[in-house]
N, C-alpha and C positions, 0 to 999 in steps of 0.2 A: 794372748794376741797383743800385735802392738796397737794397736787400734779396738777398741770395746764391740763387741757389736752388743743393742740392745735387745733382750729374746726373752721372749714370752713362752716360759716352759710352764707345764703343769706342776700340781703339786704335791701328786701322787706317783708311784713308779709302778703301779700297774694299769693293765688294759683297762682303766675305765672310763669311759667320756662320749662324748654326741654330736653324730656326724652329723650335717648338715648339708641341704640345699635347696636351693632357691631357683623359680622360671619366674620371668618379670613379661609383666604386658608390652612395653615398649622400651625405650633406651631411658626413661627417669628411673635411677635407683629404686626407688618406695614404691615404684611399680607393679609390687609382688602378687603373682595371681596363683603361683602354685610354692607350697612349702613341706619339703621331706625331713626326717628327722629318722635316726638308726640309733639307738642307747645300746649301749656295750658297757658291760659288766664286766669287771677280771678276764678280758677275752673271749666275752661269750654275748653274744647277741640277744638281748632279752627283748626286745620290740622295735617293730620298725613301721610310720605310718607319715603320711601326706595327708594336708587340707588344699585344698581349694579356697584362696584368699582374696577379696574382691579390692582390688586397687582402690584410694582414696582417691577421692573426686577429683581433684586435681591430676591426675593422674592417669583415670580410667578410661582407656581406650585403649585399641592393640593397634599394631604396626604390623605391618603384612609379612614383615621377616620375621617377625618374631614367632607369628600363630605358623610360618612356614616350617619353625624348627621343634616348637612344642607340641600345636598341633590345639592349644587351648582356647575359645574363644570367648566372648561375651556372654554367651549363653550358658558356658561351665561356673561362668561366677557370679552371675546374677543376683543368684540368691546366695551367695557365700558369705561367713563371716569376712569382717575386716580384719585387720594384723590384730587391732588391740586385742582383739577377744582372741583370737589363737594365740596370740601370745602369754594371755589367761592360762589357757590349755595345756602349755606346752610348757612352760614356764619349769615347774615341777621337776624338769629330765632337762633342765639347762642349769637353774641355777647352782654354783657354784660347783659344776663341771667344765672342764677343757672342752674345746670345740675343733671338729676334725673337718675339713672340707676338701677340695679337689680345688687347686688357686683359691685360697683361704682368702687373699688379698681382694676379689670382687667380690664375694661371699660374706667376706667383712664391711663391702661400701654401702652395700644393698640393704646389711641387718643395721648399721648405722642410721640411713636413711629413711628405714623402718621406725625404727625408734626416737627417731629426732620428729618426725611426722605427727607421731603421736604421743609425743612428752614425755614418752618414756626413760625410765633412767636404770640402767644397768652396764656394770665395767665388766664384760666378760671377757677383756682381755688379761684382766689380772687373774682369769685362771688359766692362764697360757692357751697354745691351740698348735693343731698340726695340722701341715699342708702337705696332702700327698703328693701335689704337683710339685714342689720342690724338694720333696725325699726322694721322688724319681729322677729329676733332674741332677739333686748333690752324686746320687748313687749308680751315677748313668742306668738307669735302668729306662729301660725299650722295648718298644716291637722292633721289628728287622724294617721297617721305613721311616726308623728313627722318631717315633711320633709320642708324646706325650700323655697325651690327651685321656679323659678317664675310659673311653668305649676302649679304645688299644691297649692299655694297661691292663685291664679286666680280664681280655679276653688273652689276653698272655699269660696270666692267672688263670684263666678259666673259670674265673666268673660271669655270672650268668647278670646281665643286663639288659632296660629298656632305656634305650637315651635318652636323656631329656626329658623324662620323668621323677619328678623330686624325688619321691620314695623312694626311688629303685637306685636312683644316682648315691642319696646318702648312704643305703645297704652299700652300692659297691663299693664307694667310699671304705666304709667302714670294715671292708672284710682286705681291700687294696692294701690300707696302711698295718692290717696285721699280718698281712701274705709277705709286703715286703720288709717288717719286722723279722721275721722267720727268715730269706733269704738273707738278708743282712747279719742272721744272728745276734739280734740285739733283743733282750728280755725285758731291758723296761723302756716305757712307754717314756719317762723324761727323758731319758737320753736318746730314745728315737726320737724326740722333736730338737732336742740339741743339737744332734747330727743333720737333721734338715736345713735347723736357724743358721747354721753354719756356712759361711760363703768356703766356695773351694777352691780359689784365689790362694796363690801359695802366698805366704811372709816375706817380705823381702827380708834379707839378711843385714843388720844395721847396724855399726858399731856405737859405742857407747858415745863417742864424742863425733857428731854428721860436720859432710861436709857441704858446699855447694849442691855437688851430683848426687849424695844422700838424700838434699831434700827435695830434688828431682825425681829421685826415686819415690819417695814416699808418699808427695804429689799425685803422681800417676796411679800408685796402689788405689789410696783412699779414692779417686777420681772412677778406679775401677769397684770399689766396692759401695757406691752412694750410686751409680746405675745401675748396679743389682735391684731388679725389683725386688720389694719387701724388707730390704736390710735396710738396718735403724741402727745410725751410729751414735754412741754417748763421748761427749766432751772430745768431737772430733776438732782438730786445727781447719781453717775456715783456706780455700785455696787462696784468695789475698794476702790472707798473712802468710801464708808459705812463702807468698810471690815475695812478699816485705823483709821476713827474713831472708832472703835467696840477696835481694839486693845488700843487706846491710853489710854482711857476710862479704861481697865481691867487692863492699867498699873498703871493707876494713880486716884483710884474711887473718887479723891476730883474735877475733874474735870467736868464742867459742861455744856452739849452743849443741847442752845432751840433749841424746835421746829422749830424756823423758817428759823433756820440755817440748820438746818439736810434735810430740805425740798429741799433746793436751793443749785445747785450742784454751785453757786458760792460763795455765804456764808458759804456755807462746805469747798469748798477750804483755804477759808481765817480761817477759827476756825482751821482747821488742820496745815496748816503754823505757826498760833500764836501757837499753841500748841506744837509744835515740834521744835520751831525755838530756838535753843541754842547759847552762845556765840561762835565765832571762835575763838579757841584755837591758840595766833600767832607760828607761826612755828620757828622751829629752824634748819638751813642749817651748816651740817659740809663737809667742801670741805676735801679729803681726794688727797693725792697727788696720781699720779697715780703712780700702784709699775714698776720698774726700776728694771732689773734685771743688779747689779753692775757687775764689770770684777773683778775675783777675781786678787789680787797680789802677792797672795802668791805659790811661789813655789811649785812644788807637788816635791816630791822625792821617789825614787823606790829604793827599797833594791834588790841589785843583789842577786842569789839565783848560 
């Protein structure tokens, strides 16, 4: 690619990893009252289980949309542990596995927000993760009202679901991204998530040496690949500086800037530098005395009248 995209693939090439999901009490992240968890072995489902997670104080209250679409209320969590301790719990079937969710992206704000709440410190993005919301989306795959979403997807599968039920979401999660493994023909599970992290944004075609309209084009690309949600670009050119080159260029058409520089927003910087970089003119300092306002000495005289 001409542009990097940054991806967080796993570190294994077989089906094994933990799907995840989360219901929250209100619209704060850390809000978590329900949490589902599905472990997959080489392909094969060895357990799947929900807790009941009592929001942190700051936190705990529900919002009437919300108990409208889970259905969970104060009285389900009452006596419920908090995150820290499930996260005790559950700990054991995360660490240092890939993490599979249905829009990983709010999945990821939520277990962020979890963990920062309570000091928690673990990078489980360094063992990569898959999102089936966007392996459906890279692989167009649908129901026939074009709909995304994990209850349609399932059920196009024929997977059996309860919506909005942690447990039941991360099972179908988890059985979703190996159904559309199968349909796609893909046996391992990295390159199933490679093919996800994948924007499907075709490559403009660029020759070695860009011109004006080259960097117009490339402009636009990257502008289309940085509103993808979830794509993370490395050592992308920043659109200023494309704008910076675009001018220097129309000031000066003998100037010549590759590909591989227009690509790397730090070889961009440096072609722009050398290109702009004139000698300093040495200065010239005139001290000007400061003005004085003199005593005059000269007499005034008045004509009597």
């Amino acid at each position: 690619m001409i542009i990097t995209v940054r991806k967080y693939l796993p570190r294994c090439d077989d089906f094994t990893f933990t799907a995840i999901d989360f219901e929250r009490a209100n619209n704060a992240q850390s809000s978590i009252c329900q949490l589902g968890l599905c472990v997959v072995e080489r392909g094969r489902i060895v357990r799947s289980y929900e807790y009941f997670v009592r929001p942190p104080k700051k936190a705990f209250y529900f919002q009437r949309n919300a108990v409208q679409i889970h259905g969970i209320t104060y009285e389900d969590v009452r006596g419920a542990p908090t995150f820290d301790r499930v996260w005790k719990a559950i700990f054991p079937d995360i660490e240092g596995r890939a993490l599979v969710a249905h829009s990983f992206r709010d999945d990821a704000l939520t277990l962020d927000a979890a963990l920062r709440c309570y000091g928690i410190r673990y990078e489980y993005r360094s063992y990569g993760h898959l999102c089936t919301l966007e392996l459906a989306q890279r692989a167009d795959i649908h129901d026939e009202n074009n709909k995304y979403n994990l209850e349609a997807l399932c059920a196009l599968y024929g997977i059996e679901l309860l919506p909005h039920h942690a447990g039941s979401d991360a099972q179908g999660c988890a059985m979703l991204a190996m159904e559309m493994a199968r349909a796609l023909s893909i046996d391992s599970f990295k390159e199933l998530a490679d093919f996800s992290q994948t924007p499907a944004f075709p490559e403009p075609q660029l020759p070695d040496e860009l011109s004006c309209d080259d960097l117009w084009t490339l402009e636009s690309y990257i502008t289309k690949m940085k509103n993808k949600k979830g794509v993370r670009l490395e050592d992308c050119p920043k659109q200023r500086d494309l704008l910076r080159a675009q001018k220097i260029m129309e000031a000066d058409p003998t100037m010549k800037l590759k590909k591989e520089s227009a690509v790397s927003a730090k070889e961009l910087n440096k072609w722009i530098g050398s290109s702009t970089a004139q000698p300093t003119p040495q200065r010239r300092y005139s001290f000007i005395r400061p003005w004085r306002r003199e005593k005059s000495t000269k007499k005034r005289t008045f004509d009597g009248g």
